[in-house]
C-alpha positions as CSV (number, residue, x, y, z in Angstrom):
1,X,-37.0,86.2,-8.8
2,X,-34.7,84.6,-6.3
3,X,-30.7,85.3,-6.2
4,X,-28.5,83.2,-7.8
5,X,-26.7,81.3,-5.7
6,X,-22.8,80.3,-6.4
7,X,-23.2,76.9,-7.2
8,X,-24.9,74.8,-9.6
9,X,-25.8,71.1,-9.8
10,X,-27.8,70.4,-12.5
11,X,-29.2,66.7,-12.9
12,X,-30.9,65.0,-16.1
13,X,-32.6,61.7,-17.0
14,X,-35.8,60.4,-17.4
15,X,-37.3,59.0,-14.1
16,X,-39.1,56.7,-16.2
17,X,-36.5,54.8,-18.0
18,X,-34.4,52.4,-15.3
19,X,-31.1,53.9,-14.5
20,X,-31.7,57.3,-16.6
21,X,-33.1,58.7,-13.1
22,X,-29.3,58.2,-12.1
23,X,-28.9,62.0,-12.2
24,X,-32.3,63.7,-10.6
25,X,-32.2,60.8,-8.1
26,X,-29.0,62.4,-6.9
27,X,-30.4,65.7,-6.3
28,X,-33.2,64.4,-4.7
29,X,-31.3,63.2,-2.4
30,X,-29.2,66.1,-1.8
31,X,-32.1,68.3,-1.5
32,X,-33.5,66.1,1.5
33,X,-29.9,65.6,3.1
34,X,-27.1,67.8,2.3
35,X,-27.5,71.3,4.7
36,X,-25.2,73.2,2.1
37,X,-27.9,73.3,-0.6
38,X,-29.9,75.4,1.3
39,X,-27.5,78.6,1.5
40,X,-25.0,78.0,-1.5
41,X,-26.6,75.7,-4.3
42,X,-29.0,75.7,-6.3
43,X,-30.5,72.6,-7.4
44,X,-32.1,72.1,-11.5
45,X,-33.5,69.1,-13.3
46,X,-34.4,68.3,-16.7
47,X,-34.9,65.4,-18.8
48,X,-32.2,66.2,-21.1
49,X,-29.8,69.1,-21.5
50,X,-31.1,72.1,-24.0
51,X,-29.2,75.4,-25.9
52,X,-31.3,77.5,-23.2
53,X,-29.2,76.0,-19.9
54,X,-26.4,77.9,-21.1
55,X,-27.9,81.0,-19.4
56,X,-28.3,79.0,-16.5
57,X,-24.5,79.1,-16.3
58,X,-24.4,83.0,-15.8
59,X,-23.3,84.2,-12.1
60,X,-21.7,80.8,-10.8
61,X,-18.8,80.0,-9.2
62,X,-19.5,76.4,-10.0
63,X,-21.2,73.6,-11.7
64,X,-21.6,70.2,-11.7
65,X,-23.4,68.2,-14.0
66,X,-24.9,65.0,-12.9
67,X,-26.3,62.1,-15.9
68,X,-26.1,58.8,-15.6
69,X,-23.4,56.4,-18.1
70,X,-22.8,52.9,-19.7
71,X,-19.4,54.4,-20.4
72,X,-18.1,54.7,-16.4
73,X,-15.7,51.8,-15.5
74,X,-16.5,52.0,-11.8
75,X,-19.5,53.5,-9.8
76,X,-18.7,57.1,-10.7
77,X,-16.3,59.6,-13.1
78,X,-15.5,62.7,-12.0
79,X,-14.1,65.1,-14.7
80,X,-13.7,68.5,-15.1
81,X,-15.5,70.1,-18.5
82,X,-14.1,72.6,-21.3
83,X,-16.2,73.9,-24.2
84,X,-16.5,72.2,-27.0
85,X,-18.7,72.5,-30.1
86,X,-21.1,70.5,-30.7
87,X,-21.9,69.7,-34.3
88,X,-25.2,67.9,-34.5
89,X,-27.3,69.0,-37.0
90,X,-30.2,69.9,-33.6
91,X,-29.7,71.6,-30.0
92,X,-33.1,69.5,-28.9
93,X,-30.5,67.7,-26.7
94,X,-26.7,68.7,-26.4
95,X,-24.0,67.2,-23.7
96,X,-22.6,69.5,-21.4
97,X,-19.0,70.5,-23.2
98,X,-21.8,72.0,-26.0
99,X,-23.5,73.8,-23.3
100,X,-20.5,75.4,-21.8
101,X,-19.9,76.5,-25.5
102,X,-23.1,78.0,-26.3
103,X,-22.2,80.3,-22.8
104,X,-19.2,80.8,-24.3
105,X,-20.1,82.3,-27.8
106,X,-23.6,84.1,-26.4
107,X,-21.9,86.2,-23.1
108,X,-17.8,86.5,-24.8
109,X,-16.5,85.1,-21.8
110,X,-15.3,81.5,-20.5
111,X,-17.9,79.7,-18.2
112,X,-17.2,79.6,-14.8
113,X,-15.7,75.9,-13.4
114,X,-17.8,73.1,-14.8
115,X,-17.7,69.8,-14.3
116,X,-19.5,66.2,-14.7
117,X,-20.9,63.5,-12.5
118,X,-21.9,60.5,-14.6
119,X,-22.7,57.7,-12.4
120,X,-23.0,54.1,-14.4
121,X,-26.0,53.1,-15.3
122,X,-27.0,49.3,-16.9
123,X,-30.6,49.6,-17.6
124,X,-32.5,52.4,-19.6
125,X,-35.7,51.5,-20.2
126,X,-39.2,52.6,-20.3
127,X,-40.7,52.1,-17.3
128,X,-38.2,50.2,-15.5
129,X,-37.3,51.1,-12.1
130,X,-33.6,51.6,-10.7
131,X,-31.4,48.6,-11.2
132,X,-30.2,47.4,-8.2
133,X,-26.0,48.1,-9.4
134,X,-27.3,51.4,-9.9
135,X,-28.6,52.4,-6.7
136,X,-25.2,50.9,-5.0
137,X,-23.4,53.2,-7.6
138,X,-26.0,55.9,-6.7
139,X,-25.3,55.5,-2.9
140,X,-21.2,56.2,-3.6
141,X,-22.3,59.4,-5.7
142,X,-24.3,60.7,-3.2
143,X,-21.6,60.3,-0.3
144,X,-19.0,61.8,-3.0
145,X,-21.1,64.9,-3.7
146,X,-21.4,65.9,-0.2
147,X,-17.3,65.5,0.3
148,X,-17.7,67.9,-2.6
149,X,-19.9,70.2,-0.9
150,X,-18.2,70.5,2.2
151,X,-15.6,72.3,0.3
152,X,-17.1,74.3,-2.8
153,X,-13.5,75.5,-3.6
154,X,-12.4,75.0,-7.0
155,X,-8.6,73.9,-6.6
156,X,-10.5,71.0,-4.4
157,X,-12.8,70.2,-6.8
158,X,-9.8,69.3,-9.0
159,X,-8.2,67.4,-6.9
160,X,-10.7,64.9,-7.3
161,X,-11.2,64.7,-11.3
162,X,-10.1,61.6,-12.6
163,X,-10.5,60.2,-9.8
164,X,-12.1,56.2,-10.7
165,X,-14.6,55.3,-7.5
C-alpha cells in the first residue's frame, strides 16, 4: 500500500453527462501538468461522493473537493468546509459538509482542513460533451489550483475562500 501523502484533491462527476466531468477533468489535468502532485498530493475520483470517503480523509493535512455547479455566480467558488449532518434518508450519495461529518463521528476528532472547488457548470446531460462556458470556467480552475498548490499552507488556502473568480 502506498503512503498517504498530505494532501487530498478529490474530484467527482460523471464524464458522461456534459459539464458533470467539471471536477475529474480538473484532476486530469493536474495529474498531466502540475509537478506538486507527484510528491505531495494525492489525486481520487469518483462519480459521486459515498459514506466510505470519509476514511479517505484520515492522515491529511488538506483537502479539496472539486464538483461542478449551476449555483456558482462566476467561473469558480472557493469555500472552506465544516461538518454538517446530512439528513437524507441514504448515504448512496452525500455532499462534502456530510463527509467531513461522518469523519467526524467514526475517528472522535475534527477533519483536517477541507475545502470545495465547484466550478459552474450549464449542461448535465447524458452523453453530452463539455459545454464550451464550461471549459473557459474549467481553464480558470485549473490555473487557480496550481496558485493553490504552490503553497499547500493552510492560512493561504484561506485567504482565498470567498474569493468570486
Amino acid at each position: 500500500m502506498s503512503e498517504t501523502k498530505p494532501v487530498l484533491i478529490f474530484g467527482y462527476g460523471n464524464l458522461s453527462r456534459g459539464d458533470d466531468a467539471l471536477g475529474p477533468l480538473l484532476l486530469e489535468y493536474l495529474e498531466e501538468n502540475a509537478q506538486q502532485v507527484s510528491r505531495f498530493v494525492d489525486i481520487l475520483s469518483d462519480f459521486q461522493l459515498q459514506i466510505e470517503h470519509a476514511l479517505d480523509l484520515e492522515h491529511r493535512g488538506l483537502v479539496l473537493f472539486v464538483d461542478a455547479s449551476v449555483a456558482c455566480t462566476n467561473a469558480f467558488d472557493f469555500t472552506e468546509l465544516a461538518p454538517a449532518r446530512d439528513d437524507s434518508y441514504t448515504t448512496h450519495a452525500m455532499n462534502p459538509a456530510a463527509v467531513l461529518d461522518v469523519y467526524q463521528n467514526i475517528k472522535k476528532q475534527a477533519p483536517p482542513p477541507c475545502f470545495l472547488l465547484s466550478i459552474k457548470g450549464e449542461s448535465f446531460e447524458l452523453g453530452e460533451g463539455l459545454s464550451v462556458a464550461a471549459a473557459r470556467h474549467l481553464a480558470a480552475a485549473c490555473t487557480f489550483v496550481e496558485k493553490l498548490l504552490a503553497d499547500l499552507d493552510v492560512s493561504v488556502w484561506r485567504q482565498y475562500t470567498n474569493v468570486k473568480i
